[in-house]
N, C-alpha and C positions, 0 to 999 in steps of 0.2 A: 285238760292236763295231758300231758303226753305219758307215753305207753310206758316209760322209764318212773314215774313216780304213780303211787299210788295216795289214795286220800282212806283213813282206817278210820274206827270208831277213839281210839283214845286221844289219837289227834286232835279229832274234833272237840272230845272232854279238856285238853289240852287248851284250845283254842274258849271255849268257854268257861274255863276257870281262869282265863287273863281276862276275859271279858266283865265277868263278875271284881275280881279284882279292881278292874276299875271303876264297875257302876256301884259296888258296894260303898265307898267312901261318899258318893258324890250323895246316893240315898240317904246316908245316915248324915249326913253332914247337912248343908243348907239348901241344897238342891237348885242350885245356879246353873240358870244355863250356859252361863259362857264356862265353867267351869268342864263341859262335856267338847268343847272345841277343839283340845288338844290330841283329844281320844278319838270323835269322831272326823277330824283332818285325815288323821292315819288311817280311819277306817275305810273312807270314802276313797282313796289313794289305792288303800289295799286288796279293796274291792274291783275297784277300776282294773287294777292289775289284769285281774283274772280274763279278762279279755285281750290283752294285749298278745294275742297270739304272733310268735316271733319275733317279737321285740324282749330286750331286757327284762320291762316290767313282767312282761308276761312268764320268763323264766323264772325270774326270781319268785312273783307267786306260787309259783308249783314246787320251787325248790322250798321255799316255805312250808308248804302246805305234806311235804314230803318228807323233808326235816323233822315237823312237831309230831309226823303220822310215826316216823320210824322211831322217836324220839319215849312217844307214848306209847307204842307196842312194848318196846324195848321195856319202861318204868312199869306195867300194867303185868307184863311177864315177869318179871323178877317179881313184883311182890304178891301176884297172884300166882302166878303160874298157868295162866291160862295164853291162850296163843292170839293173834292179831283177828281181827273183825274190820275186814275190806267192806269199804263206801264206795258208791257210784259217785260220777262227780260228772258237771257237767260246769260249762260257759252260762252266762247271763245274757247273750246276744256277740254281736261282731260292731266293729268302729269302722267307720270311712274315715281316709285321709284327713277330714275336717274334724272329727271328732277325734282322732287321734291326737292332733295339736290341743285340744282343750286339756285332754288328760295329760299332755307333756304341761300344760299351766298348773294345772292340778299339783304335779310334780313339783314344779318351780313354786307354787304357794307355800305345800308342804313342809318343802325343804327351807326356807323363807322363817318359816313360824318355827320349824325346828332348831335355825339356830340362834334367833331370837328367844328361846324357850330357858327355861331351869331344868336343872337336873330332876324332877318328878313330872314336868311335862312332856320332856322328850322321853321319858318311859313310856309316859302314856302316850306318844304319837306312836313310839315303837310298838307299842301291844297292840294297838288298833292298826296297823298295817298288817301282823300276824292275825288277828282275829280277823281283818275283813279278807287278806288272803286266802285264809283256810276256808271259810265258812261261807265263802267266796264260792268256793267252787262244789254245795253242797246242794245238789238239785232243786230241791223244796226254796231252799233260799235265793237260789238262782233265778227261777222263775220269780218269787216273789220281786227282787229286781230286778227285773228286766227293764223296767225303765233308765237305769241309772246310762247302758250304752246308748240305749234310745234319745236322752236329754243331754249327753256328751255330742252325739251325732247331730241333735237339732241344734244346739249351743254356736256349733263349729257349721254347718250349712248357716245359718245367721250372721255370724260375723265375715263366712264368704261374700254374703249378700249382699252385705255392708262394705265391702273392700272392694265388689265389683260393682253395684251398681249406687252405694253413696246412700242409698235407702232400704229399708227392711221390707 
């Protein structure tokens, strides 16, 4: 994240009570997986983000993640009274040019299913961009995916492979 946003603890309560929001229905309800597609598109997107250093996604993650943090300072002060709890925040890895283009598909799926969606789907692509944004750039979770830039990177060196040399 850049030095202008910060990531706080309400943010992130912020960010996991959308999250809960959506996995509580899907629990108590039938528990269909395709039913969590909507939710986790946007979160896989929203995650991705957070590596997109310099690029739009990459802004917009942190403007996210900076939004929900000032958002929930803001809501956590008024009804408690108590003042903001600053988080570290870190990246999940860096993308090369070839894994960048996979996460611009990502993008293009996304947006793809987004407007083929209902109005309760595309909530739920919206809160799972917000919660993988935020929670995105939450150290502990960060490293736990760190594969996600790593398998965008190999994804996009593969289809180079395939464009240059016709075989994997």
């Amino acid at each position: 994240m850049n030095a202008a946003t910060g990531l706080s603890l309400a943010g992130v309560a912020a960010a996991l009570a959308i999250l809960w929001a959506n996995l509580r229905p899907w629990w108590k309800g039938g528990r269909d997986p395709k039913a969590l597609i909507p939710y986790g598109a946007g979160w896989l997107l929203g995650s991705l983000a957070t590596v997109c250093v310099g690029g739009a996604l990459g802004w917009g993650a942190a403007g996210i993640a900076g939004l929900l943090s000032k958002g929930g300072d803001t809501a956590v002060g008024s009804l408690v009274g108590t003042g903001a709890a600053a988080l570290a925040s870190r990246r999940m890895g860096t993308l090369t040019p070839t894994g960048g283009i996979v996460v611009c598909l990502v993008l293009v799926a996304v947006l793809l299913l987004f407007k083929a969606s209902g109005k309760q789907d595309k909530r739920r692509i919206v809160g799972g961009i917000i919660t993988g944004a935020v929670l995105g750039f939450l150290p502990g979770i960060a490293a736990q995916l760190g594969f996600l830039p790593d398998a965008a990177n190999a994804l996009g060196a593969w289809g180079e492979s395939l464009g240059n040399k016709g075989a994997a």
